[in-house]
C-alpha positions as CSV (number, residue, x, y, z in Angstrom):
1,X,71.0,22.6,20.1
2,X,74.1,22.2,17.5
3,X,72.2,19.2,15.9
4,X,68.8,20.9,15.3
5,X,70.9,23.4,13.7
6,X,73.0,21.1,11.9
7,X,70.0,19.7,10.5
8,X,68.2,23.0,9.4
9,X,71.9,24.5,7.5
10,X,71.4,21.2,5.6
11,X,67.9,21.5,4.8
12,X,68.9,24.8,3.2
13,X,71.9,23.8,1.5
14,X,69.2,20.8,0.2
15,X,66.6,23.3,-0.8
16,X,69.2,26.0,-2.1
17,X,70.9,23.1,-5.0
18,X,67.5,22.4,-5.8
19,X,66.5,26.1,-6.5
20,X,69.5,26.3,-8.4
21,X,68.7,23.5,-10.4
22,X,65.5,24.7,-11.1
23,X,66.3,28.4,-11.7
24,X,69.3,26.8,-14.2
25,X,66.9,24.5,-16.0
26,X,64.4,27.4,-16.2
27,X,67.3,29.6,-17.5
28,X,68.0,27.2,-20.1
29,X,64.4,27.5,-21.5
30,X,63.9,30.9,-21.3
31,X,63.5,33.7,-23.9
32,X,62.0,32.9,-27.2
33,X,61.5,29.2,-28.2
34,X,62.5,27.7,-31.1
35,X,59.6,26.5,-33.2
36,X,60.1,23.6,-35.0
37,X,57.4,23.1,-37.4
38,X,57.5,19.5,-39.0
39,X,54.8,18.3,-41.9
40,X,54.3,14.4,-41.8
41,X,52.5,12.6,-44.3
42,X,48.9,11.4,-43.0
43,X,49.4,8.0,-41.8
44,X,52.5,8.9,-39.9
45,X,51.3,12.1,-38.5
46,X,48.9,10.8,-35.2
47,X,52.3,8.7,-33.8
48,X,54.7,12.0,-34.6
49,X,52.7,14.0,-33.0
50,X,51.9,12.4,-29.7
51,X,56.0,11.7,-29.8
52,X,56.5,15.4,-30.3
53,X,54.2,16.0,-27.6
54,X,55.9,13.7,-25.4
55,X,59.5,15.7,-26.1
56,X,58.0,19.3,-25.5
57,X,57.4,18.4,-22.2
58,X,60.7,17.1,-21.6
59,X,61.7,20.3,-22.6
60,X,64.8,19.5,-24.5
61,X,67.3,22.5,-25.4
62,X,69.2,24.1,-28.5
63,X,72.0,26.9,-27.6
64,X,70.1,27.8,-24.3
65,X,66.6,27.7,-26.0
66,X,63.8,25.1,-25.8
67,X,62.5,23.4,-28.8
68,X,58.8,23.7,-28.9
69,X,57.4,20.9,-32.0
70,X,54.5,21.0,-34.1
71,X,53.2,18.8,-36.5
72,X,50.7,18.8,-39.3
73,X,49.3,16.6,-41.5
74,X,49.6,16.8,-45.4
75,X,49.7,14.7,-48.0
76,X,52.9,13.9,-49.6
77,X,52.1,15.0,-53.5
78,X,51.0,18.3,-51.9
79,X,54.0,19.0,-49.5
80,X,56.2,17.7,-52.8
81,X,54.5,20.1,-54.9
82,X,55.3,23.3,-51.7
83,X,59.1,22.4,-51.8
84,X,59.2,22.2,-55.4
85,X,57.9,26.1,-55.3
86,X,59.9,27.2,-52.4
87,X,56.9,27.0,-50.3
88,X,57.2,24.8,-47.4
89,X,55.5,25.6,-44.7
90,X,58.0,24.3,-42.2
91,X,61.5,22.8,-41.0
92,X,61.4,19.2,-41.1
93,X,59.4,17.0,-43.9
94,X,58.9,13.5,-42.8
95,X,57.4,12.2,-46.1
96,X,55.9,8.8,-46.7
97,X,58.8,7.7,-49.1
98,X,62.2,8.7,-50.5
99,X,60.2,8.3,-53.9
100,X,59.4,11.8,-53.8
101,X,62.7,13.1,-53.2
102,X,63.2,11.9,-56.5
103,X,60.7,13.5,-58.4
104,X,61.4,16.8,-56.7
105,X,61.6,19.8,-59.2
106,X,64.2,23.0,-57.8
107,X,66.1,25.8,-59.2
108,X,69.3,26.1,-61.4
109,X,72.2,25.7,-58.9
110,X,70.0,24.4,-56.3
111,X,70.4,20.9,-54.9
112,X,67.3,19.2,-53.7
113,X,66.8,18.3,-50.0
114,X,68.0,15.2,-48.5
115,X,66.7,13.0,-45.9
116,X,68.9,13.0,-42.9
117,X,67.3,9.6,-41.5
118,X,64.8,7.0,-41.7
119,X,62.4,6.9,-39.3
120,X,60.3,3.7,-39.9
121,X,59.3,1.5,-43.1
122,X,56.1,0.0,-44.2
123,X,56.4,-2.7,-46.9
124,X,54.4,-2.0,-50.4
125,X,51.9,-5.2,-50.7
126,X,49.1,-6.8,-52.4
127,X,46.3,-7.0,-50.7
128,X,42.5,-8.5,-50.5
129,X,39.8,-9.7,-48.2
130,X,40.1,-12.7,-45.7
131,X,37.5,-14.3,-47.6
132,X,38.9,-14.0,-50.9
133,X,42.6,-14.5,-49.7
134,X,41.0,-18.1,-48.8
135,X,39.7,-18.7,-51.6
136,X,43.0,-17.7,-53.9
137,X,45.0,-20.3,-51.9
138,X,46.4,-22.8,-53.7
139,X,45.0,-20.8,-57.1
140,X,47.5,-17.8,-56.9
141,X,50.9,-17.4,-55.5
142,X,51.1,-13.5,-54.5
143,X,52.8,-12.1,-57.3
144,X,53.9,-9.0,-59.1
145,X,54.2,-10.9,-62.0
146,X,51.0,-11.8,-61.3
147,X,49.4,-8.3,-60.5
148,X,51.0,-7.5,-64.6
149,X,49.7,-10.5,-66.1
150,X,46.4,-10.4,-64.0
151,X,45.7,-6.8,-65.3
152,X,47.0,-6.9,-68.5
153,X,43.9,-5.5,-70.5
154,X,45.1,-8.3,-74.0
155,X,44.4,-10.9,-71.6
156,X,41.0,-12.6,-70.9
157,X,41.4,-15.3,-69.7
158,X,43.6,-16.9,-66.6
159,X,44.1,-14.7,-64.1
160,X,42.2,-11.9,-65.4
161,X,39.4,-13.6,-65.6
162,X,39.5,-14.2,-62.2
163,X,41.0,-11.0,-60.8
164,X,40.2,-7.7,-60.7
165,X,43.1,-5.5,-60.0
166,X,43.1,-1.9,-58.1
167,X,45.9,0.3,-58.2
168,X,46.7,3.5,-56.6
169,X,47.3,6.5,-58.6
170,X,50.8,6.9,-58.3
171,X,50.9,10.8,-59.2
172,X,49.2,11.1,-55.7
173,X,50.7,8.0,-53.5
174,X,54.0,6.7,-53.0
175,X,52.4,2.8,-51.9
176,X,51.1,3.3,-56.1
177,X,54.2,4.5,-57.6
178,X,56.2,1.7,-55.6
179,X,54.2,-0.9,-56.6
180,X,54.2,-0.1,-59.9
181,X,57.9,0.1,-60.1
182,X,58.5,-3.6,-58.0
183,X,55.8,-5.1,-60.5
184,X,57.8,-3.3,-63.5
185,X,61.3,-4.7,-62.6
186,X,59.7,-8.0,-61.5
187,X,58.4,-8.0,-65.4
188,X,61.8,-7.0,-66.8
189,X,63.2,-9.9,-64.5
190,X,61.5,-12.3,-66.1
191,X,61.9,-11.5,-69.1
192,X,57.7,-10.6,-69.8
193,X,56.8,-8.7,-73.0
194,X,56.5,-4.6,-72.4
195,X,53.5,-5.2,-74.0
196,X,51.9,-6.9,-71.6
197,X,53.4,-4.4,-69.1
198,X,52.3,-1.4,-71.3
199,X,48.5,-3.4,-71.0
200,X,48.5,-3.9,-67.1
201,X,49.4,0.1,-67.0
202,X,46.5,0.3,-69.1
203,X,43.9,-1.3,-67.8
204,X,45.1,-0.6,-63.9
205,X,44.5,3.3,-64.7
206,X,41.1,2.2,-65.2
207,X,40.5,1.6,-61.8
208,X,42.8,4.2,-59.8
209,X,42.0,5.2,-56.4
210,X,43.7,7.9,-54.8
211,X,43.7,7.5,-51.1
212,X,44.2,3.9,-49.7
213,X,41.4,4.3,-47.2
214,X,38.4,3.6,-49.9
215,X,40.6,1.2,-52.1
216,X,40.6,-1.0,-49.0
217,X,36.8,-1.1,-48.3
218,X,36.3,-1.7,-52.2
219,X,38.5,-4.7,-52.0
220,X,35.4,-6.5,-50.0
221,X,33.1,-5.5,-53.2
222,X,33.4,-8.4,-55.9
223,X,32.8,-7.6,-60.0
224,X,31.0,-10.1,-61.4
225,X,32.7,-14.0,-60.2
226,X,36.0,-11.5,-60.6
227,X,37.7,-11.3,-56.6
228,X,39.2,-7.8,-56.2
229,X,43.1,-7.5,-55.5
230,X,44.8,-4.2,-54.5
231,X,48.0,-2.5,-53.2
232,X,48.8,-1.1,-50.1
233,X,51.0,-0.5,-47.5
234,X,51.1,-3.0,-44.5
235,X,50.7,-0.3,-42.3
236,X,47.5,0.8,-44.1
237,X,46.0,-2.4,-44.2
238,X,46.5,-2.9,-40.3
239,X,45.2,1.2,-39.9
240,X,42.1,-0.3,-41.9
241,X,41.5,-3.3,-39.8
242,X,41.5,-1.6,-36.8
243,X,38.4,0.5,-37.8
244,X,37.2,-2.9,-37.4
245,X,35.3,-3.4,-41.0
246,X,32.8,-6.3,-41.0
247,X,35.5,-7.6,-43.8
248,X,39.0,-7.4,-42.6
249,X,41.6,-6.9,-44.9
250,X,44.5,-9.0,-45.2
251,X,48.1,-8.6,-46.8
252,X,50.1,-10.6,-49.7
253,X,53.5,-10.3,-49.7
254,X,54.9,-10.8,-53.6
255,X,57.2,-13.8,-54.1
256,X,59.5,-11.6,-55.4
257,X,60.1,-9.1,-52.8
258,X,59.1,-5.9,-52.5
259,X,60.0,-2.1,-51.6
260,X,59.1,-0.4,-48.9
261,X,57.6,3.1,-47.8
262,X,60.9,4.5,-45.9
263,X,59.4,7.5,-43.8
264,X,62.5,10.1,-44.5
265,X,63.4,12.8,-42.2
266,X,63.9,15.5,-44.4
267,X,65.5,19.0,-42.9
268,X,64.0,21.8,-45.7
269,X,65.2,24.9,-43.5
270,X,68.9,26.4,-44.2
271,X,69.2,28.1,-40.7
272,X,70.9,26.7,-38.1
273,X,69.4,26.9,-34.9
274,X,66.6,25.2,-36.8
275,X,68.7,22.8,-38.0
276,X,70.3,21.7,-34.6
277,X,66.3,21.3,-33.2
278,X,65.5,19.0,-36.3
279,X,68.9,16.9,-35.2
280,X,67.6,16.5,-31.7
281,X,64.2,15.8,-32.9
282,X,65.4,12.9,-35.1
283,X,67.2,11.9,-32.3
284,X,64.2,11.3,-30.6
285,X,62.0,9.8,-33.2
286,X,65.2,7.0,-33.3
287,X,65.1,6.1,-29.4
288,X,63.4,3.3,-28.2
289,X,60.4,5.0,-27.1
290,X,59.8,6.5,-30.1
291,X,60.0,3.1,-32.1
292,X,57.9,1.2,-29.9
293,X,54.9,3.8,-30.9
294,X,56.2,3.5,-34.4
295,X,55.6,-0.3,-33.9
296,X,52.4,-0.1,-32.0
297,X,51.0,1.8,-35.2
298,X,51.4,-0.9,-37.1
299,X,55.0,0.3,-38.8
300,X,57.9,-1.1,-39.0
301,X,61.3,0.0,-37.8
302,X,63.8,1.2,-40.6
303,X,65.6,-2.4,-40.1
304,X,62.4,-4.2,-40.5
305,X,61.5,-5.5,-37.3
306,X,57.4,-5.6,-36.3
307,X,55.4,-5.0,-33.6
308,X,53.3,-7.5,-32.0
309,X,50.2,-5.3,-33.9
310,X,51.4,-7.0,-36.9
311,X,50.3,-10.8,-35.5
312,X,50.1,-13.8,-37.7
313,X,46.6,-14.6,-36.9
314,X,45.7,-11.4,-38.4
315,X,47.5,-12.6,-41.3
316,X,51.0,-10.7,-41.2
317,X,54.6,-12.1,-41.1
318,X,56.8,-10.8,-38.4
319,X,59.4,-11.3,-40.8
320,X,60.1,-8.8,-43.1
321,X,59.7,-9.4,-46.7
322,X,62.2,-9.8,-49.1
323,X,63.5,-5.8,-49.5
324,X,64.0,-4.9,-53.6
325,X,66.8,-3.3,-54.4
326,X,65.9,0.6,-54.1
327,X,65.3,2.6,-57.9
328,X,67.2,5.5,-58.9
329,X,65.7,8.7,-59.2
330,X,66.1,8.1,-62.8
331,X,64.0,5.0,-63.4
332,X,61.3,7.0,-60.8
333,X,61.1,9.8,-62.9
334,X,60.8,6.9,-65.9
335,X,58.1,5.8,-64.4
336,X,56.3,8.4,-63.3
337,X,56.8,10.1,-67.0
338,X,55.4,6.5,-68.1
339,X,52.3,6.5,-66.6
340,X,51.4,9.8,-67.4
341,X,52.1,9.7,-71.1
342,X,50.1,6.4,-71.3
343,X,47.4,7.7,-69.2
344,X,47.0,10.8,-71.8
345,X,43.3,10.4,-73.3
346,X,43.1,9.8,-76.8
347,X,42.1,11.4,-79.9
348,X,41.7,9.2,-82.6
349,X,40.2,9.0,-86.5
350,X,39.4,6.0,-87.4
351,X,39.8,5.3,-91.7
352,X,37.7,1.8,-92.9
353,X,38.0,0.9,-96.0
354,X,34.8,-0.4,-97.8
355,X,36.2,-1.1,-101.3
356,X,35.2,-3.3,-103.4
357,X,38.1,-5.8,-102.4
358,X,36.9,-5.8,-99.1
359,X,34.1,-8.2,-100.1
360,X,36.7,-11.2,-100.9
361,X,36.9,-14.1,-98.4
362,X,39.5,-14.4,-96.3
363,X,41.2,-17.3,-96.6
364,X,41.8,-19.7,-93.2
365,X,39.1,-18.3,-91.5
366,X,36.6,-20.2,-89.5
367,X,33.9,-19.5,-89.1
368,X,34.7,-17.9,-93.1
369,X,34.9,-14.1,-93.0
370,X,34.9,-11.3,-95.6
371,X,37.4,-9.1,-95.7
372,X,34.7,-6.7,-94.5
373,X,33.4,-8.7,-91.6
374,X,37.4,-8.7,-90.6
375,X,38.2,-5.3,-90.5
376,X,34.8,-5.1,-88.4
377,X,36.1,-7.6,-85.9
378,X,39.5,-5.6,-85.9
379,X,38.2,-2.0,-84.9
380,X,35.9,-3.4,-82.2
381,X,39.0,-5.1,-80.7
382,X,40.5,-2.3,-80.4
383,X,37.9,0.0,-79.4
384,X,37.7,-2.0,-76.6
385,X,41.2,-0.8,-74.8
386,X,40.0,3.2,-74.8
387,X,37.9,4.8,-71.9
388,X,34.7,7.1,-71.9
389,X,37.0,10.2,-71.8
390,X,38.8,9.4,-75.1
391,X,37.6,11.2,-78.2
392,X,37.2,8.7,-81.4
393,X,35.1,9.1,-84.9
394,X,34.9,7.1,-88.0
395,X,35.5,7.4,-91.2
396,X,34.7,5.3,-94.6
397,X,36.3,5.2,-97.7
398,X,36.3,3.6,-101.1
399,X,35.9,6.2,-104.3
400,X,32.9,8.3,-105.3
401,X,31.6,7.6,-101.5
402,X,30.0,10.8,-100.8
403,X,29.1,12.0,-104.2
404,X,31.8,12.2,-107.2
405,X,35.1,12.7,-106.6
406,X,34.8,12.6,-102.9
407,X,35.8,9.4,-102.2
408,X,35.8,9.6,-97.9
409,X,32.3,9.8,-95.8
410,X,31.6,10.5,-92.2
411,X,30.3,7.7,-90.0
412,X,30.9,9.1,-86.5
413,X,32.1,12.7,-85.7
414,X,35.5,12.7,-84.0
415,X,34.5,13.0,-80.0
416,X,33.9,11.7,-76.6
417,X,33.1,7.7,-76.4
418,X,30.9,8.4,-73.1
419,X,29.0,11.4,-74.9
420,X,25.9,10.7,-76.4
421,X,24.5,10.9,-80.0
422,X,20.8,10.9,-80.7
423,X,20.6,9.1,-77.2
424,X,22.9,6.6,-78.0
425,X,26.8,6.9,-76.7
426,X,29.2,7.5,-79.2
427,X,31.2,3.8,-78.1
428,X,27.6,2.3,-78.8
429,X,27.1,3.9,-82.0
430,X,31.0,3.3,-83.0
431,X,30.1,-0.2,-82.0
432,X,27.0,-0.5,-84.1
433,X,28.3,1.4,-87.2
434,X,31.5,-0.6,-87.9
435,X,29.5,-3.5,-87.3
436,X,27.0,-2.8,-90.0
437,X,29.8,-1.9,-92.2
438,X,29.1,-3.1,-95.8
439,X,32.2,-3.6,-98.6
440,X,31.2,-1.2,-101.5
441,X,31.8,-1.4,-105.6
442,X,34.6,0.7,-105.4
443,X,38.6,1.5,-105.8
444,X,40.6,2.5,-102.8
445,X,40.7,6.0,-102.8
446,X,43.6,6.0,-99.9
447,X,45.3,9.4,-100.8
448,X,42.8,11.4,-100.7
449,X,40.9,10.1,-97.6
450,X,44.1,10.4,-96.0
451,X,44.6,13.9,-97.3
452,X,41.3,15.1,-95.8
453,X,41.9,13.2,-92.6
454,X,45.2,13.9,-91.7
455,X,44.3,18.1,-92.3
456,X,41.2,17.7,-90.5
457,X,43.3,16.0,-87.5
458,X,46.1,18.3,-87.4
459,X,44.0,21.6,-87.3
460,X,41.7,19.4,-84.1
461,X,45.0,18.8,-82.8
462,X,44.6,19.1,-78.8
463,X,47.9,18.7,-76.9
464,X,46.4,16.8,-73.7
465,X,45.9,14.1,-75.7
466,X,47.5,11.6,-78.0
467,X,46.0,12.7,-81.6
468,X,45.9,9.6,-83.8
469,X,45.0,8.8,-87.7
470,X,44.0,4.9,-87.9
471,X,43.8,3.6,-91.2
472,X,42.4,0.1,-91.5
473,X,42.5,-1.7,-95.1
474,X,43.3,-4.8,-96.6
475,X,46.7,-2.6,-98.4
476,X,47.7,0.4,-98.8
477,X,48.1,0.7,-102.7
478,X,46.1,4.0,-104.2
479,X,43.9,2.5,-107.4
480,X,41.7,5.2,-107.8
481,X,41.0,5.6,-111.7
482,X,40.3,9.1,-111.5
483,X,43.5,9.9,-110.6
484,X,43.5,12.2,-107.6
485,X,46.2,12.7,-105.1
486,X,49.2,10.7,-106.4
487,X,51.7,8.7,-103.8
488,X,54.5,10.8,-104.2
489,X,51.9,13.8,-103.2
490,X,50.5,12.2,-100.1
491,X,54.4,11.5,-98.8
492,X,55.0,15.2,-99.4
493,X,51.9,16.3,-98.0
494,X,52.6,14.3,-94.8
495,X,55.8,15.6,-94.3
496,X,55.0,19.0,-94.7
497,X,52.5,18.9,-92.6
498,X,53.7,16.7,-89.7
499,X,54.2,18.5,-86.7
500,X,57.2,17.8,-84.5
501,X,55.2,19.7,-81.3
502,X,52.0,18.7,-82.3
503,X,52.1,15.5,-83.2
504,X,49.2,13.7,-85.0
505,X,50.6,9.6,-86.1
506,X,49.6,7.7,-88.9
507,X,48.7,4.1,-87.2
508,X,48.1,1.9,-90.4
509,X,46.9,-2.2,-89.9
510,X,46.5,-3.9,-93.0
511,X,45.1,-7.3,-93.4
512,X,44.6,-10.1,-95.6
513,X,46.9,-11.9,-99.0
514,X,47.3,-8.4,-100.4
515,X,48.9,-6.5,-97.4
516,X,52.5,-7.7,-97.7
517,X,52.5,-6.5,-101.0
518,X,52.1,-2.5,-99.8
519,X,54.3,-3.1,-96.5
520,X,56.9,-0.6,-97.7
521,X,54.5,1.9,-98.9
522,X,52.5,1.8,-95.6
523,X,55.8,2.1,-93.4
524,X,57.0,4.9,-96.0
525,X,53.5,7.0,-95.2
526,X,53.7,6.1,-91.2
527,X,57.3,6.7,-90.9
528,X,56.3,10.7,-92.8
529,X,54.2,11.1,-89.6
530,X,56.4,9.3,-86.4
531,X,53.6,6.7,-86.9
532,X,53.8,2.8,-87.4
533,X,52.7,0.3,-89.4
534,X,51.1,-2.5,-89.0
535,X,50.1,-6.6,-90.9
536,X,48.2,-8.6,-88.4
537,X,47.0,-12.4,-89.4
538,X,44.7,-12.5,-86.4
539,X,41.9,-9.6,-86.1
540,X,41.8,-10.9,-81.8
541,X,45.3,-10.3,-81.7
542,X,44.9,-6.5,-82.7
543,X,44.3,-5.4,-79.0
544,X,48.3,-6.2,-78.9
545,X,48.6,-3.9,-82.1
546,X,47.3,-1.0,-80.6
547,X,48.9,-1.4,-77.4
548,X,52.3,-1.4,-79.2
549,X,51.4,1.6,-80.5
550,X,50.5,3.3,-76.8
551,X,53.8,1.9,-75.9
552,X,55.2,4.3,-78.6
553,X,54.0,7.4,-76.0
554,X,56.8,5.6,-74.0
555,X,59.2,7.2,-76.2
556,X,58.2,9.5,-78.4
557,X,59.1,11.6,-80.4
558,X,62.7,9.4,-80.8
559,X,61.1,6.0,-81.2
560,X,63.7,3.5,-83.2
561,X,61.3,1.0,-84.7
């Protein structure tokens, strides 16, 4: 009878540990839980959240409480945007990239939030179809330096006569503003003209997409015999293939390296408790489970290393490309300031002059031009580098043009290049007006066309634009014989009326035998208005011209030169 009984006390004991277990563990967890509310960026958030589903259950503890995660989705230029205002809707950010951190906006006295770890990485890359990837080999070595000259909107020939490039707006997405910042030290690396830089920036805001999703199905759309090139994340690009597309997507990983999307985990909340549930969180985004879903997503770990997702025969490298040293918040914010002042729309008066000089040959010209047929060539260059959105008008000017005394006359009205006129777009009838252009008997009435102009344009003024006075001539001497405005006039007038807040420059190009002769007077007048001047040899070269002058939005108003 003693062993039965022997067996049963046992048993109870047996049972009795495991009640106290359970009523311990139950303890732990009771009361109120702590809610941990974490926002992840959109590409990371379906991986978080099945981890944080994965660590309710196991029902993991902070001061005697149990954590309970959520996670929503948001993108990262929104949730940016929330902390900035003091509005996060949460504990924990895990953003797409420490980019943002940079460009983040708080109070006097208040430091901005740091990331706490890194939870994966995604390399920034170039990236096309299979089929045109095949066809680029042995044409193109994957480049950032050859993304810049590819898209540089001077060049038409080589590469971008080949390529089309398609950026991502990197206001909105950190893959964009990391790709623009590799491809812009790769530039300054070698040494490449800012020009051309300022030209790729250009011509890539063009084309800006917001979200990778459609910039990756566009890349299987061709323009022309052009082959579409983009930039995305690796991660994307393997997210976009595994929709299965009837034209799979492949990466090109830049010669020169590259950054990468780092995936911060960001604490925002100053309590606590909260604070100790986002340290045991993190610690269970860094295990080894955790990181194998990271990897089976198509992301890297923070050190790099792939998952077999990212195969060869779909075109990846298990390697991990060459990391770029990381930017400083200041050169982000340089950039990000960069595009945004370059991608400004434009307001611009255009001044031709049809004097009588303009009627002259130019010498060295083949086939031979007038001066006229010049300064035609010149403004349709450079009409060529502004979009549909920009506002632009025309002007002539000679003496006695519009009656006596009046020595300026309207060609185009100062507006919208996509709006249309009589049925015709004002770029079309810009187009067909300067090209019809004929050189008049005449003086060059300068000062007082740019009298009228530069009024007219400074009370237009519109401050979400870049408000610009063009002059085109073959020199900026003022021979009118009836006198009007006198140089020393014009210089006041210009100075008085410039406008340190609301800017409008004096952009002057001369051209021709005579224009050296007025250099110092144009500079004088440009120089009254934060403008520049300008002698090109070349009318094709003048694209370069004007984009030296959008480079000036780079650092305006304290521009040396």
């Amino acid at each position: 009878m003693l062993v039965p009984l022997a067996g049963a006390v046992a048993l109870a004991v047996l049972l009795g540990v495991a009640a106290f277990v359970i009523f311990n563990k139950e303890q732990g967890c009771s009361g109120e839980k702590i809610a941990l509310r974490v926002v992840a960026a959109p590409d990371i958030h379906p991986v978080v959240d099945k981890i944080a589903q994965t660590y309710n259950k196991a029902a993991h503890d902070v001061d005697g409480r149990c954590v309970a995660v959520t996670v929503a989705k948001e993108s990262p230029a929104k949730t940016a945007a929330a902390v900035s205002a003091g509005k996060f809707p949460g504990e924990v950010w895990i953003a797409d990239s420490s980019l943002w951190l940079g460009q983040l906006r708080t109070g006097d006295g208040v430091s901005p939030p740091e990331a706490a770890a890194r939870i994966a990485s995604s390399p920034i890359v170039l990236a096309t179809s299979a089929a045109s990837a095949e066809k680029l080999k042995g044409q193109l070595e994957p480049s950032w330096a050859g993304m810049i000259s590819a898209a540089n909107v001077v060049s038409q020939e080589g590469l971008a006569g080949k390529i089309r490039v398609l950026a991502l707006d990197p206001k909105k997405n950190s893959a964009g503003l990391g790709a623009l910042l590799a491809a812009s030290g790769a530039a300054e690396a070698a040494g490449t003209d800012q020009k051309a830089v300022v030209g790729a920036l250009k011509e890539l805001s063009r084309g800006v997409v917001g979200e990778q999703a459609p910039l990756l199905a566009s890349l299987t759309v061709r323009s022309g015999k052009k082959m579409p090139i983009g930039v995305a994340s690796e991660q994307g690009i393997w997210a976009h293939n595994t929709k299965k597309p009837d034209a799979p997507v492949v990466p090109l990983y830049p010669a020169e390296g590259t950054l990468s999307l780092d995936y911060p985990f960001i604490p925002i909340t100053p309590d606590a408790t909260s604070r100790k549930a986002a340290e045991s969180f993190a610690k269970e985004l860094g295990g080894e489970a955790a990181r194998r879903a990271l990897r089976d997503n198509g992301f890297r770990t923070p050190d790099g290393k792939a998952g077999a997702v990212l195969a060869a025969d779909k075109g990846f490298t298990a390697k991990a490309p060459q990391a770029l040293a990381a930017p400083d918040p200041k050169t982000v914010g340089s950039m990000a300031q960069s595009w945004s002042r370059l991608n400004l729309g434009t307001r611009l008066l255009a001044l031709l002059d049809v004097s009588g000089t303009m009627a002259y040959p130019v010498p060295g010209t083949n086939p031979p031009m007038t001066r006229m047929q010049v300064i035609s060539k010149t403004a349709l260059g450079g009409l060529g580098i502004y979009d549909a959105k920009d506002e632009i008008g025309a002007w002539a000017f000679s003496t006695h043009l519009d009656g006596q005394g009046k020595d300026y006359k309207e060609l185009v009205p100062v507006g919208p290049l996509g709006e249309p006129i009589n049925g015709v777009l004002r770029k079309d009838l810009l187009a067909q007006t300067v090209s019809a252009a004929q050189a008049t008997p005449g003086d060059t009435g300068l000062n007082d066309t740019l009298k009228a102009a530069y009024g007219q344009m400074s009370e237009g003024y519109q401050d979400d634009k870049i408000n610009v006075l063009l002059v085109l001539t073959d020199g900026a001497g003022n021979d009118d014989p009836q006198g009007g405005v006198s140089d020393e006039e014009i210089l006041s007038y210009l100075k008085e009326t410039y406008d340190p807040d609301k800017p409008v420059n004096l952009l002057l190009i001369a051209f021709g035998p005579d224009a050296p002769k007025g250099k110092a007077r144009m500079d004088a007048l440009a120089e009254a208005t934060g403008g520049e001047a300008f002698i090109v040899k070349d009318p094709l070269g003048v694209r370069e011209v004007f984009l030296k002058g959008m480079a000036r939005r780079l650092c305006a108003p304290q521009c040396d030169g």
